[in-house]
Chimera marker file (.cmm) of the C-alpha trace (Angstrom):
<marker_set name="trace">
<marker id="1" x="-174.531" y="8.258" z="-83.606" r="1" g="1" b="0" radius="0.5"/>
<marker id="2" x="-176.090" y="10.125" z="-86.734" r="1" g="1" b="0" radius="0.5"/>
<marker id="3" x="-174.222" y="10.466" z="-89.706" r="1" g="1" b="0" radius="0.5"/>
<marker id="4" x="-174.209" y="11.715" z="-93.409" r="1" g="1" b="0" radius="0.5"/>
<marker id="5" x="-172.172" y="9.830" z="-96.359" r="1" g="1" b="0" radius="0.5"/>
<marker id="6" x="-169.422" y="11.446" z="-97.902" r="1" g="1" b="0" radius="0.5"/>
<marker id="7" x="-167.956" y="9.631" z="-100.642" r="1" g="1" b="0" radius="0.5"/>
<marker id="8" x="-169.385" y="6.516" z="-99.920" r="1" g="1" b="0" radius="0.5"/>
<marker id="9" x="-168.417" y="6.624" z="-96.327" r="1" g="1" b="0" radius="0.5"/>
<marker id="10" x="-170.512" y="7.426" z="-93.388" r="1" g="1" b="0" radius="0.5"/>
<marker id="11" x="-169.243" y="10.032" z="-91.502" r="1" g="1" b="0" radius="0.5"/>
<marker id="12" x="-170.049" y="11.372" z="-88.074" r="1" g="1" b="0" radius="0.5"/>
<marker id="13" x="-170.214" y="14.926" z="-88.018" r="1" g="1" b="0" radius="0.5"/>
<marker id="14" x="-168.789" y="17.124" z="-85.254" r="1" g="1" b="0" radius="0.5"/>
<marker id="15" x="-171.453" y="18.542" z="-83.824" r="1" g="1" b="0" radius="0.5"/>
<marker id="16" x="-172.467" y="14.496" z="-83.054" r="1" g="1" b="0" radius="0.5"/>
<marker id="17" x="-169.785" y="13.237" z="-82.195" r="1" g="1" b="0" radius="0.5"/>
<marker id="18" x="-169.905" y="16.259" z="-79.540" r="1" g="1" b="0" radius="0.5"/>
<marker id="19" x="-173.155" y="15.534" z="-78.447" r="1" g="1" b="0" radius="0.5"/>
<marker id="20" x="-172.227" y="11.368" z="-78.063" r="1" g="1" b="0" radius="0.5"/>
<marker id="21" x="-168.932" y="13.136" z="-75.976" r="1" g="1" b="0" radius="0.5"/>
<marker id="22" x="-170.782" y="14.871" z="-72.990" r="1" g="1" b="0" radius="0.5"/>
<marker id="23" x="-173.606" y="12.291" z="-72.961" r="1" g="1" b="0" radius="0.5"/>
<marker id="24" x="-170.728" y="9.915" z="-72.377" r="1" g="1" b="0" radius="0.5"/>
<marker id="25" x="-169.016" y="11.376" z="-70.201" r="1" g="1" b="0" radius="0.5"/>
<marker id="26" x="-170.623" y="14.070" z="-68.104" r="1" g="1" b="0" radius="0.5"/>
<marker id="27" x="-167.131" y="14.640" z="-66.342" r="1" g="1" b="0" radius="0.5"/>
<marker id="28" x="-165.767" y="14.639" z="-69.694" r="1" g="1" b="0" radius="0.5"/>
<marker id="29" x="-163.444" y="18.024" z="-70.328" r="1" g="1" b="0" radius="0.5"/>
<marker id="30" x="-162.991" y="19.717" z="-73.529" r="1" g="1" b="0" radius="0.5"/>
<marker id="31" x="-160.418" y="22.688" z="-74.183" r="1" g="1" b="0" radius="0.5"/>
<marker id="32" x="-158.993" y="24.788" z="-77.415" r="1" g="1" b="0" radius="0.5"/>
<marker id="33" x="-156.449" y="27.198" z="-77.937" r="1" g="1" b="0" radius="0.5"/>
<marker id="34" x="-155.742" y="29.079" z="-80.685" r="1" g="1" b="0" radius="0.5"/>
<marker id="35" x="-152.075" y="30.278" z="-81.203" r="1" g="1" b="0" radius="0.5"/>
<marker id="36" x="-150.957" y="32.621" z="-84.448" r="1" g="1" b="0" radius="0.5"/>
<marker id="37" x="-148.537" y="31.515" z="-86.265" r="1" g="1" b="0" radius="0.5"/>
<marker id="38" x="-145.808" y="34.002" z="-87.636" r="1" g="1" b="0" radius="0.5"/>
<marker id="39" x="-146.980" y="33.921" z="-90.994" r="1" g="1" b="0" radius="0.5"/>
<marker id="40" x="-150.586" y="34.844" z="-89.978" r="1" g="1" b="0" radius="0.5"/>
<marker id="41" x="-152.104" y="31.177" z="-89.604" r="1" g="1" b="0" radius="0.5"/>
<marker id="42" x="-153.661" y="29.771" z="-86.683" r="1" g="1" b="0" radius="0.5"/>
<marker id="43" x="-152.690" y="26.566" z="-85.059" r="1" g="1" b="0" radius="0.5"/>
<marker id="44" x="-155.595" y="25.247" z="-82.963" r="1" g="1" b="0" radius="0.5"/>
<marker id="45" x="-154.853" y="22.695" z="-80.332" r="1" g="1" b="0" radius="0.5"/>
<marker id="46" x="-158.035" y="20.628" z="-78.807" r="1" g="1" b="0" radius="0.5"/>
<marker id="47" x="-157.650" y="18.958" z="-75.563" r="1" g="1" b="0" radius="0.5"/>
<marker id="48" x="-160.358" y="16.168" z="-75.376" r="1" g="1" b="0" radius="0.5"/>
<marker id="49" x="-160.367" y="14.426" z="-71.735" r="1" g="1" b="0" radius="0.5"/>
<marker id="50" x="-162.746" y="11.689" z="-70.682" r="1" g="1" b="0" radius="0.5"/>
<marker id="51" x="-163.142" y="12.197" z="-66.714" r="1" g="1" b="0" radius="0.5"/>
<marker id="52" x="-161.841" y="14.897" z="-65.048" r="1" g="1" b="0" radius="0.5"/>
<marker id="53" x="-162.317" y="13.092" z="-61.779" r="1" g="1" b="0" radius="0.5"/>
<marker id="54" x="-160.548" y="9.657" z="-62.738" r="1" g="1" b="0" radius="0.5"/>
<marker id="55" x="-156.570" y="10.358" z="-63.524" r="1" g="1" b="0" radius="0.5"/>
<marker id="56" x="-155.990" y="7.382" z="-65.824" r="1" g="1" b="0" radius="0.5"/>
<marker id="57" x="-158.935" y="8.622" z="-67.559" r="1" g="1" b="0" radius="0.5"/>
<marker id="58" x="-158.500" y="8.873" z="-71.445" r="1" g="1" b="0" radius="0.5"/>
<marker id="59" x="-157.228" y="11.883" z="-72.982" r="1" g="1" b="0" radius="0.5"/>
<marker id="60" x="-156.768" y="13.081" z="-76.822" r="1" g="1" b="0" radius="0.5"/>
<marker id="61" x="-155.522" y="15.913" z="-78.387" r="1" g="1" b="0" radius="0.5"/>
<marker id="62" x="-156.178" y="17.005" z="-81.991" r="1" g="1" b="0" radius="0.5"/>
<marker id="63" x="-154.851" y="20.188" z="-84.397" r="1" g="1" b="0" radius="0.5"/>
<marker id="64" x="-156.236" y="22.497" z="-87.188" r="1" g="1" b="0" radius="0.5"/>
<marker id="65" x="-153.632" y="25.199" z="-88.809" r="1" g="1" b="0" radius="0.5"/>
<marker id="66" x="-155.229" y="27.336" z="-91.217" r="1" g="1" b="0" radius="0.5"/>
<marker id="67" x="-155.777" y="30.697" z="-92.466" r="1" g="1" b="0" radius="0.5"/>
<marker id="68" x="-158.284" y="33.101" z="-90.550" r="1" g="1" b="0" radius="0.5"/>
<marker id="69" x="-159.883" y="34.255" z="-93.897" r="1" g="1" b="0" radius="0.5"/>
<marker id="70" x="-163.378" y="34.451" z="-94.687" r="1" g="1" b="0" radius="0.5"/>
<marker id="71" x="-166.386" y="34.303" z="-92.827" r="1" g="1" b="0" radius="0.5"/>
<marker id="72" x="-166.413" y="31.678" z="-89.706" r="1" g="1" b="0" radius="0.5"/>
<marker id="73" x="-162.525" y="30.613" z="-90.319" r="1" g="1" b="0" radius="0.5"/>
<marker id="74" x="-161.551" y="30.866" z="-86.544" r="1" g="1" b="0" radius="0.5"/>
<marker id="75" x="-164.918" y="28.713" z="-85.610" r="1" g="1" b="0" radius="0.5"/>
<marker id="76" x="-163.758" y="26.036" z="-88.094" r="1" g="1" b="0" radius="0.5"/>
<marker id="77" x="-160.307" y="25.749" z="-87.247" r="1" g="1" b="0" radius="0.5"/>
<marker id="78" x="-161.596" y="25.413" z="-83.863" r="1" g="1" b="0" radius="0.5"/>
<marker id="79" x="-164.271" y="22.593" z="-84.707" r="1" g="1" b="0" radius="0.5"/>
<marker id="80" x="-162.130" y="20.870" z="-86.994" r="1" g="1" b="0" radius="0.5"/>
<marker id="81" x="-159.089" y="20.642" z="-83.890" r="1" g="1" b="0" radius="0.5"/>
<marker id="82" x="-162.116" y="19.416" z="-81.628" r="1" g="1" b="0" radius="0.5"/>
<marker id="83" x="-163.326" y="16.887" z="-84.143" r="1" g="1" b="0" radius="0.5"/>
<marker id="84" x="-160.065" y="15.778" z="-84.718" r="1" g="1" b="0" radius="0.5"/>
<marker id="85" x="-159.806" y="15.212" z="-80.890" r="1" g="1" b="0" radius="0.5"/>
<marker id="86" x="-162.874" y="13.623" z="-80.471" r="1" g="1" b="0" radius="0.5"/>
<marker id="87" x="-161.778" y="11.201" z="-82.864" r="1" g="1" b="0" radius="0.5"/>
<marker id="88" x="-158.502" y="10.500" z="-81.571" r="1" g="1" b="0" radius="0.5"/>
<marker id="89" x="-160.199" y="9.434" z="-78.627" r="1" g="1" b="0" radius="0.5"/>
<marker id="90" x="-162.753" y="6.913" z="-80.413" r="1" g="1" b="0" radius="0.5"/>
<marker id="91" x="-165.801" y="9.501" z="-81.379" r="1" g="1" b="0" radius="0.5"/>
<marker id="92" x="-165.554" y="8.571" z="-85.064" r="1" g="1" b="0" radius="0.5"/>
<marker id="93" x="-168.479" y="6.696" z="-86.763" r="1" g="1" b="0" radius="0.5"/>
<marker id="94" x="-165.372" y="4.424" z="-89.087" r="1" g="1" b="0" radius="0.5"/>
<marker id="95" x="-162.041" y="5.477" z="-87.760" r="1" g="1" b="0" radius="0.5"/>
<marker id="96" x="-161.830" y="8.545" z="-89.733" r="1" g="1" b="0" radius="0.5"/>
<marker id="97" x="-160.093" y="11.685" z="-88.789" r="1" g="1" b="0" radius="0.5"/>
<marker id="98" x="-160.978" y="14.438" z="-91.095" r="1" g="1" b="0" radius="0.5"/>
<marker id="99" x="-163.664" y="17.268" z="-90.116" r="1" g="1" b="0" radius="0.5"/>
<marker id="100" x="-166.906" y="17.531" z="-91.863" r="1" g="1" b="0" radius="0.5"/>
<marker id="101" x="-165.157" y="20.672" z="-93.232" r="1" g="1" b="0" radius="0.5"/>
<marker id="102" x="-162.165" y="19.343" z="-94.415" r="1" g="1" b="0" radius="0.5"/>
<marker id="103" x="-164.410" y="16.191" z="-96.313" r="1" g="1" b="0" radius="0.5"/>
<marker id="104" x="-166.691" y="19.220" z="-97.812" r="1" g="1" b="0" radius="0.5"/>
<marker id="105" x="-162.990" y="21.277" z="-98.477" r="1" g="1" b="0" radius="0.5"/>
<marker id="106" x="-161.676" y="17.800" z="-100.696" r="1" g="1" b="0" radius="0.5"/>
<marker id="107" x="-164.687" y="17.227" z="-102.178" r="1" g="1" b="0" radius="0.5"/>
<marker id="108" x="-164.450" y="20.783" z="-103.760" r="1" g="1" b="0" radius="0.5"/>
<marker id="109" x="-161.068" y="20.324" z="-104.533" r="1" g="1" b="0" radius="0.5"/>
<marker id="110" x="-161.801" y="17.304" z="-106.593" r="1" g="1" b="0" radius="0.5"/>
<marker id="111" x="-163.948" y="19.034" z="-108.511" r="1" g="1" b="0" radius="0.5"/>
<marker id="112" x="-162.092" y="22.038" z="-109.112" r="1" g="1" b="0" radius="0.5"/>
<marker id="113" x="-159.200" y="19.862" z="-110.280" r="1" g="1" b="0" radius="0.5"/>
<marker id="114" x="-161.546" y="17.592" z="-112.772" r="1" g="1" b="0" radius="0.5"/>
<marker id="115" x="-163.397" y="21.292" z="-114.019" r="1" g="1" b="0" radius="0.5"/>
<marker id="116" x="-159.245" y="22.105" z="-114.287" r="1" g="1" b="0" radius="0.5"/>
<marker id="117" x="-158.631" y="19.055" z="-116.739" r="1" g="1" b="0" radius="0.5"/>
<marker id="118" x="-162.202" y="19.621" z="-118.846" r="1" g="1" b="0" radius="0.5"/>
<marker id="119" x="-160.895" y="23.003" z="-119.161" r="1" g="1" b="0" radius="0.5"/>
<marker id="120" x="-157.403" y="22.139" z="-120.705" r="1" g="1" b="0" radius="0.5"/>
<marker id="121" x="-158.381" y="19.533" z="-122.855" r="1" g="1" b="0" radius="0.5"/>
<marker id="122" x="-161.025" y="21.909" z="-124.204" r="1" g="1" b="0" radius="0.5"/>
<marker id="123" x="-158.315" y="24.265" z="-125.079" r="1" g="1" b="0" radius="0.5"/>
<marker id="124" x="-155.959" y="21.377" z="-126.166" r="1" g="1" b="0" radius="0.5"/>
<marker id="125" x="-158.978" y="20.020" z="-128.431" r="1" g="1" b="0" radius="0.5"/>
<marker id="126" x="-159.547" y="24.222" z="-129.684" r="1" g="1" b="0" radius="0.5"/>
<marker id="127" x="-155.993" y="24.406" z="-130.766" r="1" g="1" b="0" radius="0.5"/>
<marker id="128" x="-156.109" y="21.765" z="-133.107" r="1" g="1" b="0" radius="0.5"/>
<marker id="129" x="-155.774" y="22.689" z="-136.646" r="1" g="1" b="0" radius="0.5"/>
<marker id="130" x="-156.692" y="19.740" z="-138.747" r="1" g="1" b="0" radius="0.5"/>
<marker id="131" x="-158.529" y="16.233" z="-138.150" r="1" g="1" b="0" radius="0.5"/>
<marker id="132" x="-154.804" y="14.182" z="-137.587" r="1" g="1" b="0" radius="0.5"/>
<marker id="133" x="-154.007" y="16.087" z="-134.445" r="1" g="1" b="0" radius="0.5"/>
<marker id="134" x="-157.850" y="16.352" z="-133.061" r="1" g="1" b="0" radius="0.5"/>
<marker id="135" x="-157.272" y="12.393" z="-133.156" r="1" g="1" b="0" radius="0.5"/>
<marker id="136" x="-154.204" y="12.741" z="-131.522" r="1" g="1" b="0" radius="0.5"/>
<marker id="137" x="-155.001" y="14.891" z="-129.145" r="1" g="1" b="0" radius="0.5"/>
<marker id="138" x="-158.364" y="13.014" z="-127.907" r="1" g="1" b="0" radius="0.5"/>
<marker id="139" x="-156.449" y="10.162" z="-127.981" r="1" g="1" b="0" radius="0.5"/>
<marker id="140" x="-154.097" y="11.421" z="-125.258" r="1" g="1" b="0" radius="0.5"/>
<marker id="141" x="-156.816" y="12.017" z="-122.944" r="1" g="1" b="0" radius="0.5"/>
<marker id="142" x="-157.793" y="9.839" z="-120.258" r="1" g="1" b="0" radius="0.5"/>
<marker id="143" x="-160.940" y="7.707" z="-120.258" r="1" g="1" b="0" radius="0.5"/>
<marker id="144" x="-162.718" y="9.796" z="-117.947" r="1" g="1" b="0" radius="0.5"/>
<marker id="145" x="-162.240" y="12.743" z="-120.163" r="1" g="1" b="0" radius="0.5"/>
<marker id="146" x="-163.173" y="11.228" z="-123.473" r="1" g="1" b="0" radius="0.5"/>
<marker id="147" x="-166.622" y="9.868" z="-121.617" r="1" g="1" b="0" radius="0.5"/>
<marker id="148" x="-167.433" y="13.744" z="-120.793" r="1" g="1" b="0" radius="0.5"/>
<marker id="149" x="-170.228" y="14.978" z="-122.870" r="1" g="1" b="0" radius="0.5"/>
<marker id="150" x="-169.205" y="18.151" z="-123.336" r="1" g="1" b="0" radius="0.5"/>
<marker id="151" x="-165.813" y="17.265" z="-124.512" r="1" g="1" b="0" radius="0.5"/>
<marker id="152" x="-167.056" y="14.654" z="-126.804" r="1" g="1" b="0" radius="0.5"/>
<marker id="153" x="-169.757" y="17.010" z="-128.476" r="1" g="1" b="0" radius="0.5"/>
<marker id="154" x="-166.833" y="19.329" z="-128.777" r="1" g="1" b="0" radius="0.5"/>
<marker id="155" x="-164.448" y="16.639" z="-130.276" r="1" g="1" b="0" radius="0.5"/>
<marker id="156" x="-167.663" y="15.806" z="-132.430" r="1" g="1" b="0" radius="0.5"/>
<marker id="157" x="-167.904" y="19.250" z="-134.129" r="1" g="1" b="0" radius="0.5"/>
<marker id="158" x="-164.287" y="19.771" z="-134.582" r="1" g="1" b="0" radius="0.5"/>
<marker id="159" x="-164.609" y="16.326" z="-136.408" r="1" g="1" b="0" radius="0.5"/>
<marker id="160" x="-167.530" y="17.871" z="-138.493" r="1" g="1" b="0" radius="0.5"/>
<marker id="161" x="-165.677" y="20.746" z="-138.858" r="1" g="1" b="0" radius="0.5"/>
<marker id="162" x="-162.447" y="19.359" z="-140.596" r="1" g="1" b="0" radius="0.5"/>
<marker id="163" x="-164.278" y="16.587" z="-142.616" r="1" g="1" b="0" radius="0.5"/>
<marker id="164" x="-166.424" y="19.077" z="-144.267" r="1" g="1" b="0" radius="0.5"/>
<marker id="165" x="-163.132" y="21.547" z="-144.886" r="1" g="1" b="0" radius="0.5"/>
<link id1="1" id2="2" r="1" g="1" b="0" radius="0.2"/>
<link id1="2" id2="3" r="1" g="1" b="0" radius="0.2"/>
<link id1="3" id2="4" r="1" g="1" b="0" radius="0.2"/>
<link id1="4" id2="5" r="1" g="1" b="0" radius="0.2"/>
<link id1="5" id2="6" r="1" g="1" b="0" radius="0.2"/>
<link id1="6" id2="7" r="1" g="1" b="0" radius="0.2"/>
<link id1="7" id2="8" r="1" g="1" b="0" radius="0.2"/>
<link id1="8" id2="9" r="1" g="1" b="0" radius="0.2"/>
<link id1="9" id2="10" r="1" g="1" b="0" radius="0.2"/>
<link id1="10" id2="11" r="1" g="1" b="0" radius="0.2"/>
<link id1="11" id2="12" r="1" g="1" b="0" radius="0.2"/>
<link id1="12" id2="13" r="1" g="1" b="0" radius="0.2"/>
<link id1="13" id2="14" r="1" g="1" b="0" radius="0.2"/>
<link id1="14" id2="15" r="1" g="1" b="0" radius="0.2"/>
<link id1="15" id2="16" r="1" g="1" b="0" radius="0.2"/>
<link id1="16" id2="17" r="1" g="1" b="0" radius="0.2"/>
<link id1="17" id2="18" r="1" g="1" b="0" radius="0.2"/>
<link id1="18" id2="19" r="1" g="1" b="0" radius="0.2"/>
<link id1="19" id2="20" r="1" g="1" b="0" radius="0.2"/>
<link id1="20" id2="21" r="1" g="1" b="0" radius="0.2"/>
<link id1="21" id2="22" r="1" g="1" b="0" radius="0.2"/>
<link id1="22" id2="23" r="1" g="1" b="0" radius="0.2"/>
<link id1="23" id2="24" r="1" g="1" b="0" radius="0.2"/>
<link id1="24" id2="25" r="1" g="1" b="0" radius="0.2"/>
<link id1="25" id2="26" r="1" g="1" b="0" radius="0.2"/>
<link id1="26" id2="27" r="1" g="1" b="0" radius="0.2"/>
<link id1="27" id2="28" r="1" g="1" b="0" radius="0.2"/>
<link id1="28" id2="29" r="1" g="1" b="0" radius="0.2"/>
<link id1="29" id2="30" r="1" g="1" b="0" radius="0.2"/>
<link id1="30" id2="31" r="1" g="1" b="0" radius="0.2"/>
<link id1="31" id2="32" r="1" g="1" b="0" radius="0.2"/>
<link id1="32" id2="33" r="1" g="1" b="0" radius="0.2"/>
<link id1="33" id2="34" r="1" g="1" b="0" radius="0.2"/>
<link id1="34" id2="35" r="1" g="1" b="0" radius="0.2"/>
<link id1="35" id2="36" r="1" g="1" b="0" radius="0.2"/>
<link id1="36" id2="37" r="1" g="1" b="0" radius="0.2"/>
<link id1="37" id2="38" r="1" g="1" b="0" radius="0.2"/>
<link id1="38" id2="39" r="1" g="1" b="0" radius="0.2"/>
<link id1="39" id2="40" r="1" g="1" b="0" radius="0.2"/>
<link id1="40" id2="41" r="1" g="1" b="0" radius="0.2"/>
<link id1="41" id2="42" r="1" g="1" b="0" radius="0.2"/>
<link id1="42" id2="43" r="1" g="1" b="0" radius="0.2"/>
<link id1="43" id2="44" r="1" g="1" b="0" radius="0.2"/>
<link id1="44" id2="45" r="1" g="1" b="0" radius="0.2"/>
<link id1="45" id2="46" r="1" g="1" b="0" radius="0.2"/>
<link id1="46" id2="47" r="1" g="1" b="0" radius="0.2"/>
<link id1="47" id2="48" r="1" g="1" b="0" radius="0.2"/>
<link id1="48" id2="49" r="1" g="1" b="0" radius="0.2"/>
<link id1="49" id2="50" r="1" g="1" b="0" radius="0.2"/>
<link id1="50" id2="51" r="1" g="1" b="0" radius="0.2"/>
<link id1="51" id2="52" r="1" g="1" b="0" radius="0.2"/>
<link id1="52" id2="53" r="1" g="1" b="0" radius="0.2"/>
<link id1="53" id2="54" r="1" g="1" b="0" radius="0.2"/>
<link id1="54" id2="55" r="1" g="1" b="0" radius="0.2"/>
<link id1="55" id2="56" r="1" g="1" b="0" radius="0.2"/>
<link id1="56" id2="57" r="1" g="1" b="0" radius="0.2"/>
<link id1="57" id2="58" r="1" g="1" b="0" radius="0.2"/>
<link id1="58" id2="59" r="1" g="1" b="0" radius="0.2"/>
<link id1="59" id2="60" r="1" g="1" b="0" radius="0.2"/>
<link id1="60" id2="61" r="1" g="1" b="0" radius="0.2"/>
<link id1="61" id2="62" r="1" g="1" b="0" radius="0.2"/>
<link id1="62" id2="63" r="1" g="1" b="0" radius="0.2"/>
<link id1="63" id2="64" r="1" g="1" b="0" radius="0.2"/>
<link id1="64" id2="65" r="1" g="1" b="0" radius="0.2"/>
<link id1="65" id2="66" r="1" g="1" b="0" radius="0.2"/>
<link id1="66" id2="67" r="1" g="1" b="0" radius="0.2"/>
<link id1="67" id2="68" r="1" g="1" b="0" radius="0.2"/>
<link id1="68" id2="69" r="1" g="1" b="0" radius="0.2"/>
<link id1="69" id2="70" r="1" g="1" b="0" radius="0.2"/>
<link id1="70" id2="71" r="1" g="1" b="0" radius="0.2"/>
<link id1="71" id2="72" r="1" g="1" b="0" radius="0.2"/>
<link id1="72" id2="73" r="1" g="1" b="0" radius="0.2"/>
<link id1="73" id2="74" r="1" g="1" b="0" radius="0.2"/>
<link id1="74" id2="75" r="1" g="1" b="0" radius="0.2"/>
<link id1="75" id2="76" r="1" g="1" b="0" radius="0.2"/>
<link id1="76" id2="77" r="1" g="1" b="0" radius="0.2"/>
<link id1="77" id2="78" r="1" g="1" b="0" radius="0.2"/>
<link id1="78" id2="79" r="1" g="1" b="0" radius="0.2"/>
<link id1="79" id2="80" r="1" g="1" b="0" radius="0.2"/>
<link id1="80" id2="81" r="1" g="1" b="0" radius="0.2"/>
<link id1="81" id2="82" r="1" g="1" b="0" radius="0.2"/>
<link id1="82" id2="83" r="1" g="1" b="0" radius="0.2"/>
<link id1="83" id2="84" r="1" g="1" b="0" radius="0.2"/>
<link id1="84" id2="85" r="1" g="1" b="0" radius="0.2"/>
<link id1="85" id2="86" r="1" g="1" b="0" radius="0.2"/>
<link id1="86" id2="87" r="1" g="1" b="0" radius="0.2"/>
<link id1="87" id2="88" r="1" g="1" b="0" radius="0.2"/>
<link id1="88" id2="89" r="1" g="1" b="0" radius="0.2"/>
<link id1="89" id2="90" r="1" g="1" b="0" radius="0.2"/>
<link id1="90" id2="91" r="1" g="1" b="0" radius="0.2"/>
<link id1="91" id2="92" r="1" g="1" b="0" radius="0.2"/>
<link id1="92" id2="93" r="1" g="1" b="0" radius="0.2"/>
<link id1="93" id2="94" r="1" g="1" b="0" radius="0.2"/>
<link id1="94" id2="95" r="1" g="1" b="0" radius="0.2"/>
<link id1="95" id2="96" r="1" g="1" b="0" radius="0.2"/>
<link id1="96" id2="97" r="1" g="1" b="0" radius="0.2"/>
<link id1="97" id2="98" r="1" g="1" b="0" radius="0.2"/>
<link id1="98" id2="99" r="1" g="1" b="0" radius="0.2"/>
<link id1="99" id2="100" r="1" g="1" b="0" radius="0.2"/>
<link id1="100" id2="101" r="1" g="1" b="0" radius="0.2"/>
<link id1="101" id2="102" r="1" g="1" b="0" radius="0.2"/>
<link id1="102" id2="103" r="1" g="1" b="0" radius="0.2"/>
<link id1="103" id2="104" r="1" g="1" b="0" radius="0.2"/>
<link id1="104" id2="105" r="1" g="1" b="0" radius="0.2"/>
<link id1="105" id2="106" r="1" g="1" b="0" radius="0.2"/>
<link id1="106" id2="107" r="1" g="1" b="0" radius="0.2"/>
<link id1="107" id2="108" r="1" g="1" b="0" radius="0.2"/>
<link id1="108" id2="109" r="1" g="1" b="0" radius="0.2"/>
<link id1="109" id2="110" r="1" g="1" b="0" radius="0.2"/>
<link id1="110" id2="111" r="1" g="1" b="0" radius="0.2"/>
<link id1="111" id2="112" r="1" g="1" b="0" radius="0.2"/>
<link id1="112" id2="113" r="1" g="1" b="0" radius="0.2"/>
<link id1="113" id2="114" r="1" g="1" b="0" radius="0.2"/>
<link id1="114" id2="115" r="1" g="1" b="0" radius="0.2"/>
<link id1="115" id2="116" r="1" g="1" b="0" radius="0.2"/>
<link id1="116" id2="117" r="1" g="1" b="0" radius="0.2"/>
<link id1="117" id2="118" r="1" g="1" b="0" radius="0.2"/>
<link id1="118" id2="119" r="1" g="1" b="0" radius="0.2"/>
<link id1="119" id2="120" r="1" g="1" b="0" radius="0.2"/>
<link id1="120" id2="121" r="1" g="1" b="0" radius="0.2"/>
<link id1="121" id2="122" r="1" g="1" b="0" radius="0.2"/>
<link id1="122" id2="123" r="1" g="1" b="0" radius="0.2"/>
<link id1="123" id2="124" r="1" g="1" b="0" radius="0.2"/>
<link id1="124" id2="125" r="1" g="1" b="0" radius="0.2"/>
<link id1="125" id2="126" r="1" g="1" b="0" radius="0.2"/>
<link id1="126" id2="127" r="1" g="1" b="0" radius="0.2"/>
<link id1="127" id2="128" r="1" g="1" b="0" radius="0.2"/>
<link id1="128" id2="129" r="1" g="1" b="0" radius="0.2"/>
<link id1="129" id2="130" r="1" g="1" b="0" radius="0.2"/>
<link id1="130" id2="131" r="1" g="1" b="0" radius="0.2"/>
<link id1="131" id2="132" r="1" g="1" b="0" radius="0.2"/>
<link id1="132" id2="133" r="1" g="1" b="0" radius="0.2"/>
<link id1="133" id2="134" r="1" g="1" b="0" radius="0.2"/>
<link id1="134" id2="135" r="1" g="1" b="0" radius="0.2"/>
<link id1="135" id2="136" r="1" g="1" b="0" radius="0.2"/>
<link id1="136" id2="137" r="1" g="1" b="0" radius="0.2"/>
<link id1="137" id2="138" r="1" g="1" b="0" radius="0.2"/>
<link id1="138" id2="139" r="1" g="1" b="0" radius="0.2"/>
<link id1="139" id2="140" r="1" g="1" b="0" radius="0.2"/>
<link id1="140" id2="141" r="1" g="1" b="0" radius="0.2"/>
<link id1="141" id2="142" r="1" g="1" b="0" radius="0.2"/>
<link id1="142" id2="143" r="1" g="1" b="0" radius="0.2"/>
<link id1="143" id2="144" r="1" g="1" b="0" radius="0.2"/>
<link id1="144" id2="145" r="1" g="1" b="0" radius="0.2"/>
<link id1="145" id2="146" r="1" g="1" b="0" radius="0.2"/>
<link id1="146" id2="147" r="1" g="1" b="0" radius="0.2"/>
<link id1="147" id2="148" r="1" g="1" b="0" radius="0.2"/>
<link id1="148" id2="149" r="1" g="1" b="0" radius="0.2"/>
<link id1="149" id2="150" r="1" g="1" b="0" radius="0.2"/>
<link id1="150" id2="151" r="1" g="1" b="0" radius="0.2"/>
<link id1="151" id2="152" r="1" g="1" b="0" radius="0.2"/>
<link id1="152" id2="153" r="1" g="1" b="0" radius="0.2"/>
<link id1="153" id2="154" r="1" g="1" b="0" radius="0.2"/>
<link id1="154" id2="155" r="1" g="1" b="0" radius="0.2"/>
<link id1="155" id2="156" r="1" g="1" b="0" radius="0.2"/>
<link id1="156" id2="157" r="1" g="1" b="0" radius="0.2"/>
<link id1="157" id2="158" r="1" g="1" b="0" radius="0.2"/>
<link id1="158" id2="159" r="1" g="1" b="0" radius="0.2"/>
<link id1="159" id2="160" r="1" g="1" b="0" radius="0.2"/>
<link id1="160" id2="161" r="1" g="1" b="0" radius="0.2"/>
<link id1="161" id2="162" r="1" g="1" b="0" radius="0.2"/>
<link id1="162" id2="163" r="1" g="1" b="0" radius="0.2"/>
<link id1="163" id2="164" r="1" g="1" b="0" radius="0.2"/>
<link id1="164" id2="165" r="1" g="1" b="0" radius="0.2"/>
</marker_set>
């Protein structure tokens, strides 16, 4: 089965794991339903069955619940409930659950939440008023933080900055 590498891990993508599904099993059986939620969401249920014709054939099911905003949000609740499905049932290159979009989803997360951190010990660093508590203050950040160039060249001129005050 193809795959890509997300975070170090190789990772079978849906639209694979789909195609490995029906070649598989030509009697195979795949169905979704959508259902909206009181609050607006949508819950997507996959049913993922292996042989319609055999009744102790192998049979998944796998859910999505998110919000139907922006462009192609019903299609990827949908494929990530049929992914989720197809993995239940063993169509996962290394056990993992998690849709393509959901991987893509946490990788932007992560880096939303490190852009978050730059950004507020930027304005921790911009606050300080004197050498003592730029020290302080770059001491209290964590090692990832202090190896960032952009904070360091910041830290750098403040330093400048105070020594030549």
């Amino acid at each position: 089965m193809k795959t890509i590498t997300l975070q170090g891990k190789e990772y079978a993508q849906v639209s694979e794991r789909l195609k490995e599904f029906r070649k598989d099993s030509p009697r195979g059986k795949i169905e979704t339903t959508p259902t909206i939620q009181p609050d607006g969401q949508i819950l997507f249920k996959a049913f993922v069955l292996k042989d319609k014709s055999d009744e102790n054939s192998a049979e998944a099911t796998g859910h999505a619940l998110g919000q139907n905003k922006g462009a192609k949000a019903f299609e990827k609740l949908e494929t990530i409930a049929v992914g989720r499905a197809l993995a239940m049932i063993g169509y996962a290159s290394d056990g993992e659950i998690a849709s393509g979009e959901e991987m893509e989803e946490y990788l932007r997360f992560q880096e939303d939440k490190k852009k978050e951190k730059i950004d507020e010990a930027k304005f921790a660093l911009e606050g300080t008023k004197n050498i003592k508590e730029l020290k302080a203050n770059w001491a209290n950040l964590s090692g990832d933080l202090r190896k960032n160039k952009e904070l360091e060249e910041l830290k750098n001129n403040l330093k400048e900055k105070y020594e030549n005050s």
